[in-house]
C-alpha positions in Angstrom: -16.9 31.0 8.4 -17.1 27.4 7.9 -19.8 26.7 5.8 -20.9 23.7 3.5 -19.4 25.7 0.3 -16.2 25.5 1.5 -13.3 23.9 -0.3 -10.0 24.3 -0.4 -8.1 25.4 -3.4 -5.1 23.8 -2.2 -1.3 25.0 -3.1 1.4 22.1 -3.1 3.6 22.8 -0.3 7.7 22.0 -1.2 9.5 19.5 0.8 13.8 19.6 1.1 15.5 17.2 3.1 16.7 13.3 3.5 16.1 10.5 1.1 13.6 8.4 2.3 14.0 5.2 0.6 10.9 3.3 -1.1 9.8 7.0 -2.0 9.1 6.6 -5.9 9.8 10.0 -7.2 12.4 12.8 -6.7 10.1 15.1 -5.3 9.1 12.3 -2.7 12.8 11.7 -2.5 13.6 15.3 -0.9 11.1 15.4 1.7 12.4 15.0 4.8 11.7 12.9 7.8 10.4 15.7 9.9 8.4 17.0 7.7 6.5 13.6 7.0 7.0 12.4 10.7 6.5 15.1 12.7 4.8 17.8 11.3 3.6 19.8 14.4 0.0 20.6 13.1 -0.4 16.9 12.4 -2.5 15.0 14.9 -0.8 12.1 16.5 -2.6 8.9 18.5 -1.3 6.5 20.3 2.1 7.0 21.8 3.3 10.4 21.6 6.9 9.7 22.4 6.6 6.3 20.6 9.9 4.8 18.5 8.0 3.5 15.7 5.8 6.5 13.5 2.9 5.2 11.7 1.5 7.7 9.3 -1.8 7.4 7.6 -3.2 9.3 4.6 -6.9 9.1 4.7 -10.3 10.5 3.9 -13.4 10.0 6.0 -15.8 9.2 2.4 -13.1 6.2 2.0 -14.8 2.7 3.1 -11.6 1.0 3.3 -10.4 3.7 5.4 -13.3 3.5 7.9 -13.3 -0.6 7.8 -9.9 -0.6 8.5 -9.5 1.8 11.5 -10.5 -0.5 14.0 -7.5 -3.0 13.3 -5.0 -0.1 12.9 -6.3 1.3 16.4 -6.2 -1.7 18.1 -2.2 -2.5 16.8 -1.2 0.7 17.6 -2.5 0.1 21.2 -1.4 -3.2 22.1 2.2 -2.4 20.7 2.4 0.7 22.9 5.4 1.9 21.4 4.2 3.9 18.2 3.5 7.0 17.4 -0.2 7.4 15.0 0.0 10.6 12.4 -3.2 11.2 11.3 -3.2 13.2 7.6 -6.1 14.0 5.9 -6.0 13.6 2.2 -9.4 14.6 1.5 -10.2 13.4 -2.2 -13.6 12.1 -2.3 -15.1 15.0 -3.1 -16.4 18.7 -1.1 -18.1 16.7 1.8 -14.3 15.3 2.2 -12.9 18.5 2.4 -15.4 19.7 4.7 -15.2 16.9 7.2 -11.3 16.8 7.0 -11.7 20.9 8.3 -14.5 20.4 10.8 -12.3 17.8 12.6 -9.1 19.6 13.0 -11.5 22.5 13.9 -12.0 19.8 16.3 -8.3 19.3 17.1 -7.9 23.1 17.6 -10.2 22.9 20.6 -8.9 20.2 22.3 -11.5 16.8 20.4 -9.8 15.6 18.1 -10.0 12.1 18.6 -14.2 12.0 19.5 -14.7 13.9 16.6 -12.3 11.6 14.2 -13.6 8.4 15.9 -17.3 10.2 15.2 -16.7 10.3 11.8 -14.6 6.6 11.1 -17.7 5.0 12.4 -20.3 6.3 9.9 -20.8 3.9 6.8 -20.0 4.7 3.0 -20.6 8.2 1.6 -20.9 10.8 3.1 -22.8 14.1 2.8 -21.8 17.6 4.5 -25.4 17.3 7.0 -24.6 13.7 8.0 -21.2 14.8 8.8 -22.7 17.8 10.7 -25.0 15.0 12.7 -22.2 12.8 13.4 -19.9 15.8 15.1 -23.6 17.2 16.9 -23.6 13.8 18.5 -20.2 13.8 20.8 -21.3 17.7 21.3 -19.3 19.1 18.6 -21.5 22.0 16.7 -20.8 23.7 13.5 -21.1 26.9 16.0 -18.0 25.7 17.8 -16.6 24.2 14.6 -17.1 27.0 12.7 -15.2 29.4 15.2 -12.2 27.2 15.7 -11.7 26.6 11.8 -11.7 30.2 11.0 -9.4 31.1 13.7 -6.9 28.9 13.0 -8.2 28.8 9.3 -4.4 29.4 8.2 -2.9 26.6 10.0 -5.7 24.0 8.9 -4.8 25.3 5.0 -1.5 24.9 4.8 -1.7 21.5 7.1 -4.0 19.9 4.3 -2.1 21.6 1.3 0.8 19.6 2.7 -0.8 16.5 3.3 -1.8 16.9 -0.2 1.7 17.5 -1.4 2.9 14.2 0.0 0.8 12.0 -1.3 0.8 12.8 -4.7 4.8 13.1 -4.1 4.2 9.2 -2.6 2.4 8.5 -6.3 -0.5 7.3 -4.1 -3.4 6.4 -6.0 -5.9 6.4 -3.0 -6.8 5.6 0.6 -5.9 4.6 3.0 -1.7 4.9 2.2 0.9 4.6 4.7 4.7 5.5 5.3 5.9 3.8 8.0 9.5 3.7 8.9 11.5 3.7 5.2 8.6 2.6 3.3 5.4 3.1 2.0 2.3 1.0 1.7 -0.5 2.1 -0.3 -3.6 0.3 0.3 -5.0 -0.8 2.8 -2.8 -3.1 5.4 -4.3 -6.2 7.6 -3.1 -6.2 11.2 -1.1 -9.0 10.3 0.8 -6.6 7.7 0.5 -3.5 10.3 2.4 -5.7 12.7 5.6 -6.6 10.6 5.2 -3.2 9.1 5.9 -1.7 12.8 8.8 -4.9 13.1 10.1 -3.8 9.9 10.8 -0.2 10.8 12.4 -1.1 14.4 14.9 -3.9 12.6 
């Protein structure tokens, strides 16, 4: 049962596959596109079929994440042709953790994106009740939550112990971090840099 204890001990999940160039380490080096592109338990915005993959590592504590989300949303939807991945990297801490699980609880049930966009517009720190609050108020409770994360309590595991893989495979530092087409951008990008990102991966 979901409860505000929980934390995950996290095992590094091991990648094989393509180079992807701007990846700064061999480990990074043998992942392969699918697995940072289209991992099926991964939640994906915007465009579903899109030709351009934007994929964010994020945590809900992060401020830059949360200040930032509102320019990445609004690229993603006036270019209409890109595909959002959404990974949690969860590394502020338990309430982190425990907000990264509530929401793909969330995702397992069919609200992902009300709880996500619950959570992206709370301010600074968070603790494990205000993250509770936030989810109560688009009629998420940890009743519901708490059901959907432990049966699919596998799945949600092994989804962050791969997130977590990646990044540190990435040598990202923090969040928000992004690979989009062949590179990676850690830090946080300006829709000005989003945009020729997205131009950069279609060229």
């Amino acid at each position: 049962m979901l409860s505000r204890r929980d934390v995950l001990a996290g095992g590094l999940a091991t990648a094989a596959g393509l180079t992807l160039p701007g990846a700064k380490d061999s480990a990074a080096a043998q992942m392969s596109t699918k697995e940072i592109f289209f991992d099926k338990d991964a939640p994906v915005l915007g465009n579903p079929k899109g030709w351009v993959t934007v994929v964010e590592y994020f945590d809900y504590q992060c401020p830059y994440c949360k200040s930032s989300h509102a320019a990445l949303k609004k690229v993603v939807a006036a270019d209409g042709d890109v595909r959002l991945v959404l990974k949690d990297w969860p590394i502020l801490g338990d309430a982190s953790v425990f907000a990264a699980q509530a929401v793909l609880g969330a995702a397992q049930i069919g609200h992902y994106e009300p709880a996500m966009e619950a959570l992206m517009k709370t301010r600074g720190r968070l603790s494990q009740s205000q993250v509770e609050k936030a989810l109560a108020g688009v009629g998420l409770t940890m009743e519901m939550l708490s059901a959907a994360v432990n049966e699919n309590n596998s799945k949600i595991s092994a989804l962050l112990d791969r997130n977590y893989s990646q990044a540190l495979s990435f040598n990202f530092v923090g969040t928000p971090s992004f690979v989009i087409g062949k590179d990676v951008y850690p830090g946080v990008l300006s829709e000005k840099a989003l945009k020729d990102a997205i131009k950069l991966a279609r060229a």
